[in-house]
C-alpha positions as CSV (number, residue, x, y, z in Angstrom):
1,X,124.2,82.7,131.6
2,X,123.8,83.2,135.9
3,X,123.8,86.8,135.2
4,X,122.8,89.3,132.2
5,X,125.4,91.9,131.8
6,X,124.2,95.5,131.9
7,X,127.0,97.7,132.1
8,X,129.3,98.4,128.9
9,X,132.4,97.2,131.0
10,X,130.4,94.1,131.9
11,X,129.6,93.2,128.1
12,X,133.2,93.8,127.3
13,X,134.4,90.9,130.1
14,X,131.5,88.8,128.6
15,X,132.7,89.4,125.2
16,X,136.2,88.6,126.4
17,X,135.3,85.6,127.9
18,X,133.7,84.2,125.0
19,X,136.9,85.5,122.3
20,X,138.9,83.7,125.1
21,X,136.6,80.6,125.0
22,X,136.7,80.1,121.5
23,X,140.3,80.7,121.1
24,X,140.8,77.6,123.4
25,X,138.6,75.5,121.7
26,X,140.0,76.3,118.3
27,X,143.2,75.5,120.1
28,X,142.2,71.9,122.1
29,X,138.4,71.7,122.0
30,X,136.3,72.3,124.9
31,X,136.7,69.1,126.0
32,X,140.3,70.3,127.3
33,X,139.1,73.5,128.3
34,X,139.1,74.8,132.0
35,X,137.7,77.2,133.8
36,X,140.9,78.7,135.4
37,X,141.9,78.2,132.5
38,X,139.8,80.4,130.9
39,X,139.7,83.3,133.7
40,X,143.4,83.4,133.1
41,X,143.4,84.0,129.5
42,X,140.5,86.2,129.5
43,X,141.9,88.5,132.3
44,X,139.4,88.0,134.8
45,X,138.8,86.7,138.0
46,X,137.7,83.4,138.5
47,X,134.9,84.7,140.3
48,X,133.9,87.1,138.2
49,X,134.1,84.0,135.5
50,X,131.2,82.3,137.4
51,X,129.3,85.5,137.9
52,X,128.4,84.9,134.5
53,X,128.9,81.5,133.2
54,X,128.1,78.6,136.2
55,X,129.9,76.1,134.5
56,X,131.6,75.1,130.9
57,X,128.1,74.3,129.4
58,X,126.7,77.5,130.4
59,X,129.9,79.0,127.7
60,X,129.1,76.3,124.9
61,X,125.4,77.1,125.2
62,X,126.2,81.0,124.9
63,X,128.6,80.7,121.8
64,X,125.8,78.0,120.2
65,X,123.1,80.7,120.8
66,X,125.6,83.9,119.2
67,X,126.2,81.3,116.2
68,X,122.0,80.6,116.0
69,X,121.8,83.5,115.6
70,X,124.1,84.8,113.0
71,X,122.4,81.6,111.4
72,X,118.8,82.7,111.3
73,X,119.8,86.6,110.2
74,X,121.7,85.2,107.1
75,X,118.8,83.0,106.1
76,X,116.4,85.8,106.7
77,X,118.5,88.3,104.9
78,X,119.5,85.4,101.9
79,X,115.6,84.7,101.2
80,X,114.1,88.3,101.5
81,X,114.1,89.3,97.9
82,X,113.4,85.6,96.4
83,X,110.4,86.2,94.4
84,X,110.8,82.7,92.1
85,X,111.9,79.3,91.7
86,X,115.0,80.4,90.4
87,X,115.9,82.7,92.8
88,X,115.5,79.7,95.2
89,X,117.1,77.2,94.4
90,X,120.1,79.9,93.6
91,X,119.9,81.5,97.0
92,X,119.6,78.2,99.0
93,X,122.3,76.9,96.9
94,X,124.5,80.3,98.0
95,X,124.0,79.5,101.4
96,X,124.8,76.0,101.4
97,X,127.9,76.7,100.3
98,X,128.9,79.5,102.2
99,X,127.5,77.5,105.7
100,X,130.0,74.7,104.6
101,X,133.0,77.3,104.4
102,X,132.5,78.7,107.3
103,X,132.0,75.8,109.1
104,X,135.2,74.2,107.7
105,X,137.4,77.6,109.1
106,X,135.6,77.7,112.1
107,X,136.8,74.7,114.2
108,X,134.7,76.6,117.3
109,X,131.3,75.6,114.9
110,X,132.4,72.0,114.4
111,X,133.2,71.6,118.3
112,X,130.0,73.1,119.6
113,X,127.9,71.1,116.8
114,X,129.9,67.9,118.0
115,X,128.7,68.1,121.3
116,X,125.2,69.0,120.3
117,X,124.1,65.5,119.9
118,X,125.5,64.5,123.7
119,X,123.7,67.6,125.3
120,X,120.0,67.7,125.7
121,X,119.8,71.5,126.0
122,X,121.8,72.3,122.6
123,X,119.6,69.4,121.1
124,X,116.8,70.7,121.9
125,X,117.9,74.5,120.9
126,X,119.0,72.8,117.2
127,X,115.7,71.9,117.1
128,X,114.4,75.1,117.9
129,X,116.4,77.1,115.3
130,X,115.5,74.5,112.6
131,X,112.4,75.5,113.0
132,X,113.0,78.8,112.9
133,X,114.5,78.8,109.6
134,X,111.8,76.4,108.6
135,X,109.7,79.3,109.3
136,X,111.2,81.7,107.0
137,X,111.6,78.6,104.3
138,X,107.5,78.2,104.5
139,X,107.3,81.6,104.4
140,X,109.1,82.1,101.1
141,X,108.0,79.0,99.8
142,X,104.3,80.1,100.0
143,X,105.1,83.7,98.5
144,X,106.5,82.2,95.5
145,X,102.9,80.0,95.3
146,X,101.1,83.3,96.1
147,X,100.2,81.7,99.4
148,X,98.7,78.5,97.4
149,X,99.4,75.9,99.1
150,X,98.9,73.8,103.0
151,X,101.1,76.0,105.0
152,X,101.0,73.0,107.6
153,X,102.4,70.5,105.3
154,X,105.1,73.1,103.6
155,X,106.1,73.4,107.0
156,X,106.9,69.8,108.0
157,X,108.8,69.9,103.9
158,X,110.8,73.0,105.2
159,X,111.6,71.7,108.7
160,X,113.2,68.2,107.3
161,X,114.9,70.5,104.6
162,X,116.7,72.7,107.4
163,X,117.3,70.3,109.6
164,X,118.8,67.4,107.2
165,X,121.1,71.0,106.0
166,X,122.5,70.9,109.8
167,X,122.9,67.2,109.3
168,X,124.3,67.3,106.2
169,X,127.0,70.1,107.3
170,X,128.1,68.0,110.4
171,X,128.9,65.1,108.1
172,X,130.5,66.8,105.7
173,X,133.1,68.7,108.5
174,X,134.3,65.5,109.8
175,X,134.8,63.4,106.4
176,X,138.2,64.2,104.3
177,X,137.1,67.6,102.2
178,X,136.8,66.3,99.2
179,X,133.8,63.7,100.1
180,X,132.5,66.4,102.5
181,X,132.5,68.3,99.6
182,X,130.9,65.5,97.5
183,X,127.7,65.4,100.4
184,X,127.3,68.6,99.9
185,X,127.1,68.2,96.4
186,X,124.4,65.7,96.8
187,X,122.4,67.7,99.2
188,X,122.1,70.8,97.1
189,X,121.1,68.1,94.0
190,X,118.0,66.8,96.6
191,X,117.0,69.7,97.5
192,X,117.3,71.3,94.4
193,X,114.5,68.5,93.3
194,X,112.6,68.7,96.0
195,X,112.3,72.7,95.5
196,X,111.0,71.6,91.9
197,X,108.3,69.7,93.4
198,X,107.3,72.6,96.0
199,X,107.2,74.6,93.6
């Protein structure tokens, strides 16, 4: 964003902006979407548009960093409480399944993670978040071991994990539903194994 908003009226024409935004992509992509397009159906100025976002980019980048983050608070608040195999492989599995539902009703999801792999920036800020969660994987991985274990070598196990899950997902939303639903299948059964042998 050009400019951080401060003021609670600010926020709210941010926060209309980006309901606006994602209403058009749902509707034609961002591809089709404009700027004056967006002023218009967001009820702002066009200036006041480029106050805060310079460009269409700057509006994909801001919705990919809202969803990163919703992301990275459900994986936190999923693997908390996991004290055991069990409960990891059941948790993990949870949230495999509920990251492939949302991302099958959320056409805004499936747009922004489309153009991830044409954008440098939203590459590199995948990359980033996988790592994040890779984190919080390690993390609960080595509490389970009672911190037995190369952390270093967990880590790279967890990173590939999270980041083949983003793969994975992408596949799956652009493939007919029932083989998406079929990779899925096959991802949870890999990881599933490779949990055994973490573990």
């Amino acid at each position: 964003m050009r400019k951080l908003p401060t003021q609670k009226r600010s926020r709210e024409r941010v926060e209309n902006i980006l309901k606006a935004a994602c209403e058009l992509i749902a509707a034609h992509g961002s591809d089709a979407m404009k700027m004056g397009e967006l002023a218009e159906k967001a009820g702002v100025p066009i200036g006041s548009l480029y106050q805060y976002f310079p460009d269409k980019a700057s509006i994909i980048h801001a919705l990919a960093d809202r969803y990163n983050e919703d992301s990275q608070h459900c994986i936190e608040e999923a693997l908390a409480d996991v004290t055991s195999a069990r409960d990891l492989i059941a948790a993990f599995d949870q949230l495999i399944d509920t990251y492939y539902e949302l991302f099958l009703a959320e056409p805004v999801i499936c747009d922004i993670w489309t153009g991830t792999q044409a954008d440098k920036t939203l590459r590199d800020m995948e990359l980033e978040v996988s790592r994040a969660n890779a984190a919080v994987l390690t993390k609960t991985v080595l509490r389970i071991r009672n911190n037995d274990g190369d952390a270093g070598k967990l880590a790279a196990r967890c990173l590939l994990i999270m980041y083949n899950g983003e793969a994975t997902m992408r596949l799956a939303i652009s493939v007919p539903a029932r083989e998406g639903r079929e990779i899925v299948a096959s991802y949870k059964r890999m990881i599933r194994r490779e949990f055994e042998e973490m573990l």
